[in-house]
ZADREN-420444 format. One line per field, with one value per residue (C-alpha): z, x, y; residue number from 1. Coordinates in nm, 4 decimals. Layout:
N
z: [Z/...]
x: [X/...]
y: [Y/...]
seq: [NUM/...]
END
This chain:
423
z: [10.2190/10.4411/10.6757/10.4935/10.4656/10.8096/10.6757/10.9373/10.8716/10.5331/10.2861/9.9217/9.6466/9.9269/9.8525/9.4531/9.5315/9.8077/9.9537/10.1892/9.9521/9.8058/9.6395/9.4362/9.3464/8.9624/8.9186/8.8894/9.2173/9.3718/9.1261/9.1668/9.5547/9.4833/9.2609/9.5460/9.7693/9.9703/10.1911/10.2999/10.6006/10.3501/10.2568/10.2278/10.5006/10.4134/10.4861/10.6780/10.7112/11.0759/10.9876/10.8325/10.7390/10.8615/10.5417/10.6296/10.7331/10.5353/10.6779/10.4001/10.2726/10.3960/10.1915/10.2670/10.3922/10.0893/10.0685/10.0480/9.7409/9.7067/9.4156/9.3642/9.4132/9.7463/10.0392/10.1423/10.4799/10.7124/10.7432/11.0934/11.3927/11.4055/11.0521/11.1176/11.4758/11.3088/11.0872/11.3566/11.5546/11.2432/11.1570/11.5498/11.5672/11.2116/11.3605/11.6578/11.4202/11.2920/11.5881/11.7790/11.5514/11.1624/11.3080/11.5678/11.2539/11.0290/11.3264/11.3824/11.1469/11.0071/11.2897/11.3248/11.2343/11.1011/11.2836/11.5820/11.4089/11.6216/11.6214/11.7349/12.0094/11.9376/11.5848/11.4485/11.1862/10.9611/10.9420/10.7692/10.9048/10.5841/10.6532/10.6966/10.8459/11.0689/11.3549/11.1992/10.9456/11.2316/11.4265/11.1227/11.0140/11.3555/11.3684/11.0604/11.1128/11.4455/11.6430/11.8908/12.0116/12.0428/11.9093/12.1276/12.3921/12.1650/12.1027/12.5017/12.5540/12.2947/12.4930/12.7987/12.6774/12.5256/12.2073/11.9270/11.7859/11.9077/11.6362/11.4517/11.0720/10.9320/10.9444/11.2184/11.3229/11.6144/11.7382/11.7530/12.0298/12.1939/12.4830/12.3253/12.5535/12.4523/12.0960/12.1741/12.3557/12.0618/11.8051/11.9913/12.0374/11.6057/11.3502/11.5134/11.1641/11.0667/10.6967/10.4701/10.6383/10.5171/10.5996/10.5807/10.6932/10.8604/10.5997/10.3329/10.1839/10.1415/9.8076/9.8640/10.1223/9.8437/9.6422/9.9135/9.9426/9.6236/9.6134/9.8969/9.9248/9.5381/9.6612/9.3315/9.4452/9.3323/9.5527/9.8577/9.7917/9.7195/10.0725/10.2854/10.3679/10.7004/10.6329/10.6246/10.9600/11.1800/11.3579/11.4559/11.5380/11.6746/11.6400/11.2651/11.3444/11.3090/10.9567/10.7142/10.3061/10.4217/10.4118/10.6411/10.5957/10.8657/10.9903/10.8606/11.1361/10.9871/11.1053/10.9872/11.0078/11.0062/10.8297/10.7852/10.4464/10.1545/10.3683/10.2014/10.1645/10.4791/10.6878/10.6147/10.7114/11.0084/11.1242/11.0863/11.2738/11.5579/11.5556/11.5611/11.8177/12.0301/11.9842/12.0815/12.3672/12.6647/12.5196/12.7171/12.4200/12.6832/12.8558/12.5775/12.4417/12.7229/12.6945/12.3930/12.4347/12.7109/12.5942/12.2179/12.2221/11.9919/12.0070/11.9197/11.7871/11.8233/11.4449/11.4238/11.6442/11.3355/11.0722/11.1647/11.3312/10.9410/10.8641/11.1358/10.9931/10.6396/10.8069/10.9896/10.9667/11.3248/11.6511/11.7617/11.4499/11.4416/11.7990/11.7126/11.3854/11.5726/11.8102/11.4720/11.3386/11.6865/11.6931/11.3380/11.4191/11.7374/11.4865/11.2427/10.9841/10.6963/10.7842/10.4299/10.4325/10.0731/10.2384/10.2008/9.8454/9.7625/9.8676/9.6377/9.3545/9.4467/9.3574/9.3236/9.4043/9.1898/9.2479/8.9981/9.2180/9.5147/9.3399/9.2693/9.4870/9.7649/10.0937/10.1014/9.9503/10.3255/10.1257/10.0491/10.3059/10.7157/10.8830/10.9104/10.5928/10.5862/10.6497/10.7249/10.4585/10.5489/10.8223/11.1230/11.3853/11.7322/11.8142/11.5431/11.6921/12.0635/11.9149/11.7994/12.1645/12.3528/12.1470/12.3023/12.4031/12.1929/11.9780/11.6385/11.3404/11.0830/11.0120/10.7197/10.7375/10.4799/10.5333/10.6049/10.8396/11.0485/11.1293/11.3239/11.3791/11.5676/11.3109/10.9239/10.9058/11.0600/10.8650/10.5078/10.7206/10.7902/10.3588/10.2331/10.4579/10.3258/9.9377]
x: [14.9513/15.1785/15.1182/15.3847/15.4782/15.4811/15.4628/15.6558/16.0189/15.9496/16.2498/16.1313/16.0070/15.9231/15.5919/15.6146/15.8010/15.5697/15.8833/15.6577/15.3505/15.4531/15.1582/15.2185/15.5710/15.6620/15.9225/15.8522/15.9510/15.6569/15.3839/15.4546/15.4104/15.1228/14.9975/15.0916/14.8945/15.1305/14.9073/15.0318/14.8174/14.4798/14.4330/14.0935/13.9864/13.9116/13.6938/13.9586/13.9485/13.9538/14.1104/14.3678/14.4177/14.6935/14.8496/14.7105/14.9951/15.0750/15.3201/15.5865/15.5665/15.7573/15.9180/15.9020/16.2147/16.3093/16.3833/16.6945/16.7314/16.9889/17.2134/17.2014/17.0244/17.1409/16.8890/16.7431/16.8734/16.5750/16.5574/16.7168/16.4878/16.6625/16.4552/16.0764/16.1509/16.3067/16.0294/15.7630/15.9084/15.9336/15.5546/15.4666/15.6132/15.4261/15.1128/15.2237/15.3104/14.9708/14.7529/14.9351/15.0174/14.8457/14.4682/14.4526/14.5788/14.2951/14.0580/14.1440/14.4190/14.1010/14.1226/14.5040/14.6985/15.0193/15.0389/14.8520/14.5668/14.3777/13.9885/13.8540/13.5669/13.1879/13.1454/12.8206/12.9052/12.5895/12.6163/12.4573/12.4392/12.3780/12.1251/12.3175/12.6292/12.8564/12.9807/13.3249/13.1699/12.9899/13.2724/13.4948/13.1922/13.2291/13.6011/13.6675/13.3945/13.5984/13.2896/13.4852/13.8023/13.9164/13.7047/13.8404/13.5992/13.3282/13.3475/13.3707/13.0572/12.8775/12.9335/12.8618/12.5232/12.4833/12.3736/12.5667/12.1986/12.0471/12.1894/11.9792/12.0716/11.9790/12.0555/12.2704/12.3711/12.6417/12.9340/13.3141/13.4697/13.1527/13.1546/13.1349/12.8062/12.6849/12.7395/12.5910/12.2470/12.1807/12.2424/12.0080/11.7705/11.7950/11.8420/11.8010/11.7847/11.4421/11.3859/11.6136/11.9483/12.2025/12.5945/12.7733/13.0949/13.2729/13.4016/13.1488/13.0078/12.6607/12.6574/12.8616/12.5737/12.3367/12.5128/12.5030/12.2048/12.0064/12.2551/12.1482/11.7534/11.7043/11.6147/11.7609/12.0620/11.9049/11.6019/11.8168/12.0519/11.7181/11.5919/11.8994/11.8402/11.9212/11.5782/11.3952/11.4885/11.6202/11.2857/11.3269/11.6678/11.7838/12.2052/12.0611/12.0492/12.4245/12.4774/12.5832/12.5043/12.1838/12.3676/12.3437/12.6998/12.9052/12.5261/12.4690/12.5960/12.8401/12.6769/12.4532/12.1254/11.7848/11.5139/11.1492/11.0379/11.0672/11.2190/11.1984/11.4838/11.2571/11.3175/11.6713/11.7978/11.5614/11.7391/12.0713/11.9937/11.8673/12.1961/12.4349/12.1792/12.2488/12.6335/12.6402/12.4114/12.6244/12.9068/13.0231/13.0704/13.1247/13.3854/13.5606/13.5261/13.6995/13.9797/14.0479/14.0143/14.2523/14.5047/14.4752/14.3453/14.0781/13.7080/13.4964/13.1193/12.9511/12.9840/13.3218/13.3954/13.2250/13.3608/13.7636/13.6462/13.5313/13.9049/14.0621/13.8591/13.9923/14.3578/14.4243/14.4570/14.3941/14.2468/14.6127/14.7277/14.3913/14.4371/14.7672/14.6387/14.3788/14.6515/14.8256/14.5873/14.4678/14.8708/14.7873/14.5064/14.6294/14.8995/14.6536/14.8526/14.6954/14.5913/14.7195/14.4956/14.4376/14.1452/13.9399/14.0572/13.9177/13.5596/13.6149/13.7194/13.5425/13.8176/14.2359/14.4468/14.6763/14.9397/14.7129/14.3703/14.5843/14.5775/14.2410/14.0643/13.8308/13.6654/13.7875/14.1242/14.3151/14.6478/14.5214/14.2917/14.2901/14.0803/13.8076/13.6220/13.2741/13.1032/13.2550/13.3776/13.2486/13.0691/13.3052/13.2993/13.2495/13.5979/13.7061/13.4909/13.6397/13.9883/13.8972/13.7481/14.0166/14.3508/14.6695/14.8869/15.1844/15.3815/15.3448/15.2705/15.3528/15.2779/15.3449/15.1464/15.1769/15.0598/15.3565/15.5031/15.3662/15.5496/15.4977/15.7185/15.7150/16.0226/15.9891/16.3342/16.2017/15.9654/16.1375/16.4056/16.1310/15.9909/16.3469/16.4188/16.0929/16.2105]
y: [13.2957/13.4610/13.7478/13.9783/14.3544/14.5356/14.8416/15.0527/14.8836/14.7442/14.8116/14.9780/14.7579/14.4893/14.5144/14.4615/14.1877/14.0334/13.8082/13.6699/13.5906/13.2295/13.1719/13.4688/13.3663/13.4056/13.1477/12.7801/12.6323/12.8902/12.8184/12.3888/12.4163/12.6521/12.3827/12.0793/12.2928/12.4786/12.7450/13.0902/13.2678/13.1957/12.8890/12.7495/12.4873/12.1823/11.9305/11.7189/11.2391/11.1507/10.8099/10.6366/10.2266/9.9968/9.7839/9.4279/9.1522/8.8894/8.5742/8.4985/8.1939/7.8974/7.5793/7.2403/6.9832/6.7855/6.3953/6.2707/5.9912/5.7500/5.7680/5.3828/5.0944/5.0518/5.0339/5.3425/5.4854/5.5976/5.9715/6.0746/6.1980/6.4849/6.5830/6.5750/6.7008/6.9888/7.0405/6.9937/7.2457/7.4882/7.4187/7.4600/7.8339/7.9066/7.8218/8.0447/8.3285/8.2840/8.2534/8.5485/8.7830/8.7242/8.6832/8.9473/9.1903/9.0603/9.1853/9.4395/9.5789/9.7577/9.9456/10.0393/10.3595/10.3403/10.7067/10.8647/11.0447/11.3226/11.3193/11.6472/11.4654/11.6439/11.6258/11.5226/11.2250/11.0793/10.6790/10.4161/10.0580/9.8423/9.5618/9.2557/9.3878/9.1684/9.2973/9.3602/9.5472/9.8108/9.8202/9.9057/10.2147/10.3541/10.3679/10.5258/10.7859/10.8462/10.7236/10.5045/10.5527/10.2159/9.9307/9.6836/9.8959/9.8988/9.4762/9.4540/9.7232/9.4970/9.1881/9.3603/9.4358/9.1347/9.3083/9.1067/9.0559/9.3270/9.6480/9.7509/9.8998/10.2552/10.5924/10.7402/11.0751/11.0103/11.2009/11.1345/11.0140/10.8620/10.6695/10.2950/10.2086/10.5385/10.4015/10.0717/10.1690/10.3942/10.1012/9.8996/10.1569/10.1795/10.4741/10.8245/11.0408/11.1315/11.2558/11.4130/11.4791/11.7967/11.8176/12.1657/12.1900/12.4979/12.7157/12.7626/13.0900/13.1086/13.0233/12.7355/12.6469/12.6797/12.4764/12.1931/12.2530/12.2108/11.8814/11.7572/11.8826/11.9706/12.3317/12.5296/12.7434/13.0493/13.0550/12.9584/13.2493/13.4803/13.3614/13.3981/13.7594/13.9038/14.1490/13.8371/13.7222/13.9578/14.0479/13.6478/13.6709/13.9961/13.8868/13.9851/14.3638/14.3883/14.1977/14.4356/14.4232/14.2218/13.9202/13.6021/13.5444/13.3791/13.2806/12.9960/12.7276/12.4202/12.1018/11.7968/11.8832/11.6663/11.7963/11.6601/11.5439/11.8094/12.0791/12.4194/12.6916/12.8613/12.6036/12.4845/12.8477/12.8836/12.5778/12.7525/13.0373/12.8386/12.6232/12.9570/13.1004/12.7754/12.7794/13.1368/13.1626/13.0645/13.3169/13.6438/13.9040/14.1124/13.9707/13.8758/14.2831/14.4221/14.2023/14.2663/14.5744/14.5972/14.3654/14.4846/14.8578/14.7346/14.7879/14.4717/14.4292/14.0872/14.1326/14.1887/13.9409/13.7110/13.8499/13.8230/13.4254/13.3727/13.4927/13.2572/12.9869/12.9755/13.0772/12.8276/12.3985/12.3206/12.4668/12.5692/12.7407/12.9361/13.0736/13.2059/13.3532/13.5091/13.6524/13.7581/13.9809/14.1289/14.2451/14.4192/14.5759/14.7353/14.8857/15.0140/14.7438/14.5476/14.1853/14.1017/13.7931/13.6061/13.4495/13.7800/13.8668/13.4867/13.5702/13.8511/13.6280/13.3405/13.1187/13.1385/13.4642/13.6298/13.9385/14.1372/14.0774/14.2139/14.5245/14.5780/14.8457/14.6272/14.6340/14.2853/14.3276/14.3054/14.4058/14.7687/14.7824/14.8195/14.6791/14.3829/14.3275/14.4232/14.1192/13.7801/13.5422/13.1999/13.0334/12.9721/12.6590/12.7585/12.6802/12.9328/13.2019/13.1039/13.1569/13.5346/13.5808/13.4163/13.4471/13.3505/13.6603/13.7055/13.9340/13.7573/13.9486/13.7433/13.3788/13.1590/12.7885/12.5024/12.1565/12.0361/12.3372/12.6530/12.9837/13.2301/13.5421/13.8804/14.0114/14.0623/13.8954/13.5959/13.5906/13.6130/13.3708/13.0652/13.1093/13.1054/12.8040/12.6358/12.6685]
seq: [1/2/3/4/5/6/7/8/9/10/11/12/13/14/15/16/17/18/19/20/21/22/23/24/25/26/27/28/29/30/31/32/33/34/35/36/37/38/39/40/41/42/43/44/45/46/47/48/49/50/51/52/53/54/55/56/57/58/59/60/61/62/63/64/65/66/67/68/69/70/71/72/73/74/75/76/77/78/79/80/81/82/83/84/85/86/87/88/89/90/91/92/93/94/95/96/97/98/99/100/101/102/103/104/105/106/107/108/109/110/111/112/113/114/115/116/117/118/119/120/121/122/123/124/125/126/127/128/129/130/131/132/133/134/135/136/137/138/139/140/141/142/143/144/145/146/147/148/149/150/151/152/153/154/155/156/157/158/159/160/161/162/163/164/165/166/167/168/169/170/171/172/173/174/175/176/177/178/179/180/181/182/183/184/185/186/187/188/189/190/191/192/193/194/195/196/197/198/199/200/201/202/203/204/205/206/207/208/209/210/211/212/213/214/215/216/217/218/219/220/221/222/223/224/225/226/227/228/229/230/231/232/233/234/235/236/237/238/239/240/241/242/243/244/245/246/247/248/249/250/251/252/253/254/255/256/257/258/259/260/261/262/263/264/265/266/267/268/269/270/271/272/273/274/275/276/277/278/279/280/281/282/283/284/285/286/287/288/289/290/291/292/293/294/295/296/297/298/299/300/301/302/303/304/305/306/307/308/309/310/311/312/313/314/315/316/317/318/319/320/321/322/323/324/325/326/327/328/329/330/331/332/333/334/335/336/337/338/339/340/341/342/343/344/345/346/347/348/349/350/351/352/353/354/355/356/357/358/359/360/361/362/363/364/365/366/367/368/369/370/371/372/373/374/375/376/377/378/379/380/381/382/383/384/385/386/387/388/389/390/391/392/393/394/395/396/397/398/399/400/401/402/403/404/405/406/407/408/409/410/411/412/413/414/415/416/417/418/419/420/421/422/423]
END
């Protein structure tokens, strides 16, 4: 989804046609990479894997030396030297090929990337040890949960520690990236999850939240949604007093959370609020206002800051491309231009855009409207809401992202130049 149609140099009929908007495209090249999941400036993030898996190696076979036979009766000549030396020698380097290169890969080909794979370090991650698992098989959870960075470093910390019978199986909430004997002491010291545990990821509405929720908890949907009202909490939490529409939207902090035994829909958004109210607290609004205001000409709530974040979040695929969306629509506002984000319309629809939603008269309909929307769209990650605080300063006002390729342009003709070349 494109940021398209700067409306101060735009040529006529631009807009009906919505060049930039590929998703919206009419012909059948647009709608099959709409349908392979080609992303404009909105599309939806994703839970993303941390890991990948290295094909295992396999040695080609390898034939025998025949016998030579005599064609007649006559004695049998002795095979030459030259022959089982030969084979010897062949044998020799297939045990060599073995021992150095097939048996390392079985240990730890579980472990290998057939490309570099980058594991954002922090994230909470939920484990289970099974009881009964080998040391292969732990090492193997942790590295594909992005745990351990290298489990050559975990096998030495476990030595180390002298803790090959020492881990202990259960339930484990850990973080990526940990430092191996970090990893190790905790294994030892056994599970660390108490209770019922609940995984939202950054990104999800608050009735997407629900729905987690009454998955994970069995707390129906409905009641969560009829709890999750600002009114109910703001005299707790006074960030509340600026939510608009009474709604705890953008609120509710993405993370894994452990709850004691039959939490209720009280207590599973209590310990939301506390999370964002821990993210939050070592921010400077402030600071962050008056740059923006000075580098951007454009005044800032706490709120608002949340609401465009929630826009950045479902904009961008990475840290990197959400700082320079962020930078993107600061650039708009400070023109009084349209964000033009699908993202918005799709909290409106609560599912796929078409051109004809675009037209429909909305607060959150960023194509006819200027300005933020008037509450945020999903809950953000803390590095999404440090992007809208701390954008890069450039001149972009257009960007155009797929999974594949990223765009961003300060010129409309750039712009239509970097879709047309990804046709």
């Amino acid at each position: 989804m494109p940021i398209s149609g700067d409306h101060r140099n735009q040529q006529p009929g631009h807009m009906a046609q919505r060049p930039a908007g590929t998703r919206f495209r009419t012909d059948s090249a647009g709608a099959a990479r709409a349908a392979q999941g080609q992303r404009t400036a909105a599309r939806p993030a994703t839970a993303r894997p941390v890991t990948g898996r290295q094909q295992a190696v396999h040695a080609a076979p390898t034939g025998g030396v025949q016998p030579a036979y005599a064609r007649t009766a006559r004695p049998r000549k002795k095979t030459p030297v030259i022959v089982p030396i030969l084979v010897g020698v062949i044998v020799i380097a297939i045990i060599g090929v073995i021992v150095g290169f097939v048996v390392p890969n079985l240990v730890t080909g579980a472990f290998s990337h057939e490309e570099e794979v980058t594991v954002e370090p922090g994230i909470e991650v939920q484990i289970t040890i099974p009881d009964g698992a080998s040391g292969d098989q732990i090492a193997s959870i942790l590295s594909e949960n992005g745990i351990i960075p290298d489990p050559q470093e975990y096998y030495a910390a476990v030595r180390a520690m002298q803790a090959d019978t020492s881990l202990k199986p259960g339930d484990y909430l850990l973080e990526t990236l940990m430092d191996p004997e970090d990893v190790v002491r905790q294994l030892i010291e056994g599970p660390n999850v108490a209770g019922i545990t609940l995984t939202i990821p950054e990104g999800l509405t608050v009735s997407q939240t629900a729905a987690r929720v009454e998955e994970a908890l069995g707390i129906p949907a409905d009641e969560f949604i009829a709890q999750a009202k600002a009114s109910a909490y703001v005299d707790d939490y006074a960030f509340l007093s600026e939510a608009a529409d009474d709604s705890l939207e953008g609120f509710l902090y993405p993370k894994t959370y452990a709850l004691g035994d039959a939490p209720t829909a009280d207590d599973v958004i209590r310990a939301m609020l506390d999370q964002y109210q821990t993210e939050v607290a070592s921010i400077d609004f402030e600071s962050a206002r008056a740059a923006i205001r000075d580098t951007y000409g454009v005044e800032m709530t706490d709120y608002d800051f949340l609401i465009l974040a929630s826009i950045v979040e479902r904009e961008g695929l990475d840290d990197e491309q959400r700082q320079n969306v962020a930078s993107t629509f600061y650039n708009r506002l400070e023109i009084d231009m349209p964000l033009q984000s699908d993202a918005t319309m799709m909290y409106e629809t609560g599912g796929e855009v078409t051109a004809d939603d675009l037209k429909v008269e909305s607060p959150y309909n960023t194509y006819l409207s200027t300005g933020l929307t008037p509450t945020p769209i999903c809950a953000p990650s803390i590095n999404s809401i440090q992007a809208t605080l701390n954008p890069p300063n450039t001149d972009y006002l257009y960007f155009f992202i797929t999974t594949e390729e990223e765009y961003f342009s300060a010129t409309y003709d750039d712009h239509l130049q970097a879709i047309e070349e990804n046709r």
